[in-house]
N, C-alpha and C positions, 0 to 999 in steps of 0.2 A: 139294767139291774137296779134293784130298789135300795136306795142309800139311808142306812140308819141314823136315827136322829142322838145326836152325841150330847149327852147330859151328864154332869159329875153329881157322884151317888149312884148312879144307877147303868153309865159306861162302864163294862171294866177295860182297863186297859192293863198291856203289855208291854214290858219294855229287854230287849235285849243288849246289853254293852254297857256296862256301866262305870267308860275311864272317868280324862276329866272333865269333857263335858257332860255324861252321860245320866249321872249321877245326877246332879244340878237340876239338868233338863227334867227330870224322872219326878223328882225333890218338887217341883214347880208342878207339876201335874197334879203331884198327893196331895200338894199343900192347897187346890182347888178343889180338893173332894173326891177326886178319880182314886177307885182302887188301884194297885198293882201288883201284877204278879212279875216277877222278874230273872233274867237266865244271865249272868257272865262269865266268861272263861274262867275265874278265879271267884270262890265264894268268897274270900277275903275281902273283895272290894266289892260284894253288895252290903257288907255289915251297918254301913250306917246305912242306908235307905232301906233295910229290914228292918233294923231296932227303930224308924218310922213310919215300921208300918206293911211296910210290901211284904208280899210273901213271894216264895222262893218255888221256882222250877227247876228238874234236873235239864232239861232241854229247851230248845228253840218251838219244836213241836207241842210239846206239854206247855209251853208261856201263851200258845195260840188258841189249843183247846180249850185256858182256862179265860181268856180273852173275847174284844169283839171288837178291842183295836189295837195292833200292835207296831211299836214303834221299834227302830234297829238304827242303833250307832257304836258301827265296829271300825278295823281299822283299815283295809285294802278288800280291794274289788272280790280276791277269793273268800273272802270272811262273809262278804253279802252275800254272796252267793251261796256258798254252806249253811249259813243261819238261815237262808230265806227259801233257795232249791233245794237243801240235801233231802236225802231220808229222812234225819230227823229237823228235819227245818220248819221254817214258821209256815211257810205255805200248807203242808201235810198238816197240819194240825187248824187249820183253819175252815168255818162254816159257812153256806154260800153267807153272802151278805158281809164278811167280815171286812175288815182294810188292814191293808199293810203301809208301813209307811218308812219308808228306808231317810236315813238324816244321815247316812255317810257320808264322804264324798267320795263319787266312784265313777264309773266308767257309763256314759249318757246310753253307749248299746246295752247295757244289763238292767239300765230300769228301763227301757222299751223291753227284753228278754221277759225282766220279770213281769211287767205289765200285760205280757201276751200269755204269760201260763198261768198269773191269775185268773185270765178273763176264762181261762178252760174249767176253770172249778168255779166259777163265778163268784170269785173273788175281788173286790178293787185293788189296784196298787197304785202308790204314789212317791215319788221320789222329790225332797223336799231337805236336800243338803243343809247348812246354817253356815253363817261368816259371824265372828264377835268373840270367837275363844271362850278362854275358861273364863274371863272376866266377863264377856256377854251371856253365859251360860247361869254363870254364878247371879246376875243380876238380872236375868230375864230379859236381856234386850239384843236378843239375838236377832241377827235379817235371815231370815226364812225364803228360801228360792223353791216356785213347788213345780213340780210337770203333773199333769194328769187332767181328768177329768172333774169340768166347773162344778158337779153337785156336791161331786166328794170332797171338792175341798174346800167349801162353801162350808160344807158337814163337820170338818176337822175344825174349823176358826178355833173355836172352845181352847182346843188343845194348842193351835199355835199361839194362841193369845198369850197363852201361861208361859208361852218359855219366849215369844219375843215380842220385837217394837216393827220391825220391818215387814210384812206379809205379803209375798207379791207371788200373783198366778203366773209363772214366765208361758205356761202354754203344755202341750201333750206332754206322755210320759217319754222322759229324758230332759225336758228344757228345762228343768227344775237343776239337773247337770252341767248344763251345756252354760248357762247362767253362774255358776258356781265357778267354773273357768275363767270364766273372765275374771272374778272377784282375786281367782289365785294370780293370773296374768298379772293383774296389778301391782298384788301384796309382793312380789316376786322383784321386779324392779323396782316400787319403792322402799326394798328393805335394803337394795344393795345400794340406794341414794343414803338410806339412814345413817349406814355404818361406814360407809365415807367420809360421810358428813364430820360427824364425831371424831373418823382418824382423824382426819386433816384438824377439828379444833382442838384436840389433845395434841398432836405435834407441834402446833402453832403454840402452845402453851397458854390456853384459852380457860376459866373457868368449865367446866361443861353444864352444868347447872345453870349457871350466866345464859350460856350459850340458849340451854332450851327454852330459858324466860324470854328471849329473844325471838328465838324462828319458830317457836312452837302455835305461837297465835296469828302468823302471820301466814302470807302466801305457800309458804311451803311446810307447814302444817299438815298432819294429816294424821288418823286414828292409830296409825302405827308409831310416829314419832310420838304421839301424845302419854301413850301404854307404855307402850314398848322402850323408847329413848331413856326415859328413867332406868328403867329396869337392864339396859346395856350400861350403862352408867355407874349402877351400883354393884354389877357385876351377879343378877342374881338372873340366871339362865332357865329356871324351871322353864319347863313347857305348859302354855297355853295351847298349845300347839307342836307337835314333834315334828323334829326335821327330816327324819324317815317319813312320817306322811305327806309332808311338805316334799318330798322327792315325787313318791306317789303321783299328786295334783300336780305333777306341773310334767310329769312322763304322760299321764293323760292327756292333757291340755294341746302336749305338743303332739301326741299320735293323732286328735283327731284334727289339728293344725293339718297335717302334715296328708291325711286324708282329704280334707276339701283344699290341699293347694295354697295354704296361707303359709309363709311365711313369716318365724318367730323370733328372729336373732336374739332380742333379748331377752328371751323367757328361757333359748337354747344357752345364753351364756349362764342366767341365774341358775340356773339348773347345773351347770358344771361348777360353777360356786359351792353348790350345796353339796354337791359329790364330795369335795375336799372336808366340809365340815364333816360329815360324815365318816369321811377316810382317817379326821384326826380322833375318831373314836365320841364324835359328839350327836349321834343318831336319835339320842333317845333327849335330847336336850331342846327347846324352844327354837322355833323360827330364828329366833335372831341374836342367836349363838353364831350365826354368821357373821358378828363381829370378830369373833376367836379366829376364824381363817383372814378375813382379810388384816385384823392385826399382825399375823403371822408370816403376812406378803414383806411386811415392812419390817420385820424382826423386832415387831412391838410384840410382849407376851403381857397380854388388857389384862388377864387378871392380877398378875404380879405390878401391874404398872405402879411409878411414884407419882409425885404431881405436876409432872411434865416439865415441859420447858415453861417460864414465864414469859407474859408476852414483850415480847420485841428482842427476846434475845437469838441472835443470829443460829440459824441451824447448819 
């Protein structure tokens, strides 16, 4: 199939989903020149990327027709799939030549599904998750994982360029998934290192601010201590990231685990970590609100916390 040539001013583009990264990502495309037309569950949360400009779709279908590249970041595997296979989804509304390009994170068999019922309307698809949260969202330096075909996404650069720093072809449609698992594998066991970390210096009666000046440049450094540690510190839980979707990627991770025969223990325990967060009613809160539960192991309550013990006084 013949892959069109992607120019701002004269692509238009499509965007569906517009939480907290979505918006951002959409925001970095306009602000390159690309029209948009755009579809969210709630019109409420397109108002600022309308009052800049986008214009507004009642459907997934009607954001494809009005399109000739359309982008999709929703929240669980059934939501791509609705936006992208229903009746009124972006696929039905799409003309041969168009591209789809799903940025969720979701399930490596439904962008091979989706990629096979493109190719029947002769449509491209491409699944091309992102890792960097709202703060890689909000600054454009998102890593971009893509699966698909080298012309098409050769085609897209323009567009991934606008929203990140990292652009890597991991291979056919799904590895742009299967790639995105690992990134959560990770983030999953180094969050429940973070929030250890930190009990243990708040028990010990440590500054914790000391603390991060400390290990944060050093060997056990890492993008999530750097963002994130602060932000457990001062107690401010928003989501860059929700921990309901955070359950999501990592039920993923371990089903297709668990299909090729690998073995996850620890992705299987962070995951029942996260249940608890969840079970204390914190679903809709950051990644690493997992502080809250494991504070809670120790009958520490972090938000209410004073200033600890000082150091060296006997526990």
């Amino acid at each position: 199939m013949k892959v069109i040539r992607i120019v701002p001013g004269t692509t238009r583009v499509g965007w569906i989903g517009l939480g907290v990264m979505g918006s951002s990502m959409c925001g970095h495309l306009m602000a390159k020149g690309f029209s948009a037309t755009v579809f969210t569950r709630s019109r409420e949360k397109a108002s600022a990327t309308l009052s800049s400009g986008a214009a507004w779709a009642d459907t997934p279908r009607e954001v494809a027709e009005r399109s000739d590249v359309v982008f999709s970041i929703v929240g669980f595997p059934k939501d791509v799939r609705e936006v992208t296979l229903g009746s009124d989804g972006a696929l039905a509304g799409c003309k041969e030549g168009n591209i789809l390009v799903d940025m969720t994170t979701s399930e490596p068999s439904l962008a091979v599904e989706i990629a096979a019922a493109a190719r029947t309307r002769h449509v491209h698809a491409v699944d091309a998750p992102v890792s960097g949260g709202d703060i890689g969202a909000r600054e454009a330096r998102l890593s971009i994982m893509i699966g698909g075909e080298r012309p098409v996404i050769d085609a897209l650069r323009p567009c991934f360029e606008a929203m990140g720093k990292t652009i890597v072809h991991q291979g056919g449609p799904g590895a742009g998934q299967h790639a995105k698992m690992v990134n959560q594998i990770l983030i999953a066991t180094n969050m429940i290192g973070i929030c250890e970390a930190l009990l243990y210096a708040y028990r010990s009666g440590l500054d914790l601010d000391s603390v991060m000046q400390s290990v944060s440049s050093g060997a056990a450094g890492s993008w999530a201590l750097t963002n994130l540690g602060p932000r457990i510190i001062q107690n401010r839980f928003d989501p860059g990231f929700f921990v309901e979707h955070f359950l999501k990627d990592m039920g993923i991770a371990l089903a297709e685990a668990s299909r090729m025969g690998v073995a996850l223990p620890g992705l299987a325990l962070a995951k029942q970590l996260y249940e608890a967060v969840k079970a204390q009613g914190h679903g809709r809160l950051g990644t690493h609100a997992l502080q809250l539960a494991l504070a809670a192991l120790s009958d520490i309550d972090w938000r209410e916390r004073g200033e600890g013990l000082h150091p060296g006084t006997p526990i």
